[in-house]
C-alpha positions in Angstrom: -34.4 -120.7 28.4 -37.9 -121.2 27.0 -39.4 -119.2 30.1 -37.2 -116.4 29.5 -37.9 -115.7 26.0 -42.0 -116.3 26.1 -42.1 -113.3 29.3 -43.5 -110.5 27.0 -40.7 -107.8 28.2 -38.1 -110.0 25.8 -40.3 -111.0 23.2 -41.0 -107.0 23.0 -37.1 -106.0 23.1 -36.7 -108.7 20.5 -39.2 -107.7 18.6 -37.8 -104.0 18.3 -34.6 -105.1 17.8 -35.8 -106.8 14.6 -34.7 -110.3 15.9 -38.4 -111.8 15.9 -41.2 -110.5 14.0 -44.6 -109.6 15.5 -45.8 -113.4 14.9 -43.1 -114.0 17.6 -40.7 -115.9 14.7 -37.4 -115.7 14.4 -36.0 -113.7 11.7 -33.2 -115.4 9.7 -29.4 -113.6 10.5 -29.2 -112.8 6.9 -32.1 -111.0 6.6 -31.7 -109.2 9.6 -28.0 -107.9 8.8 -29.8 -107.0 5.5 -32.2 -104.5 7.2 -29.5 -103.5 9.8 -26.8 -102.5 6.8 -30.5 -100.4 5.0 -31.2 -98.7 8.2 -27.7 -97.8 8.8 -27.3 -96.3 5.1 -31.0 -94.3 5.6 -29.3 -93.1 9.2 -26.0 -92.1 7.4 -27.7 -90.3 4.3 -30.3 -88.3 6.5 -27.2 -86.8 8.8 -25.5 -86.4 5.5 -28.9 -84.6 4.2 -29.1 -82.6 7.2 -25.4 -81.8 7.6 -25.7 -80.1 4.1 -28.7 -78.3 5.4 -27.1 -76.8 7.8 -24.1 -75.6 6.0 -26.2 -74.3 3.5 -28.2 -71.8 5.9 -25.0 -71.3 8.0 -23.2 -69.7 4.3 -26.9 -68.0 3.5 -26.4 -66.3 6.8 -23.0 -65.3 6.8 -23.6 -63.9 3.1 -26.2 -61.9 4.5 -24.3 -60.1 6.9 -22.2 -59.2 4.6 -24.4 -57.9 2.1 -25.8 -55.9 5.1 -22.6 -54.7 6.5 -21.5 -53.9 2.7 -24.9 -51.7 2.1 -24.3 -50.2 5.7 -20.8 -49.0 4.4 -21.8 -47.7 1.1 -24.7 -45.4 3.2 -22.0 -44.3 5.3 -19.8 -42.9 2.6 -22.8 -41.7 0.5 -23.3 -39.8 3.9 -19.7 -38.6 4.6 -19.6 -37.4 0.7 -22.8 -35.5 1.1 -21.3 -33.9 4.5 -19.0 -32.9 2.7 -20.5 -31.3 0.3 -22.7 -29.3 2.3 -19.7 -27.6 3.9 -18.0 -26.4 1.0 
């Protein structure tokens, strides 16, 4: 067991999985499951911030195209009024 945890491709995978720190000791399970439970809350508020994000620009876009389509029909009936005009 020894030789399999000193070859340096474990010690690395350990290391990144927060199980041994960079002075190759091991980290205690409560601390660890501490860190774990602080990166899994960062993870779940940043999708949460981005989520947000994105439904934000998503309703800035769709009020938009309405504004645009709105202003595109008021032209057109400013248009049909003055057409209308002109021939009688």
């Amino acid at each position: 067991m020894q030789g399999y945890f000193s070859k340096e491709l474990v010690k690395n995978h350990l290391r990144h999985s927060g199980l041994i720190n960079g002075r190759d000791e091991i980290i205690p399970e409560e601390v660890w499951k501490k860190r774990v439970l602080v990166e899994e809350k960062m993870e779940f508020t940043s999708r949460l911030i981005a989520d947000k994000i994105v439904q934000r620009a998503i309703e800035l876009s769709n009020y938009e195209k309405l504004e645009i389509k709105r202003k595109l029909e008021l032209v057109s009936k400013r248009e049909l009024v003055r057409r209308i005009r002109v021939i009688f």
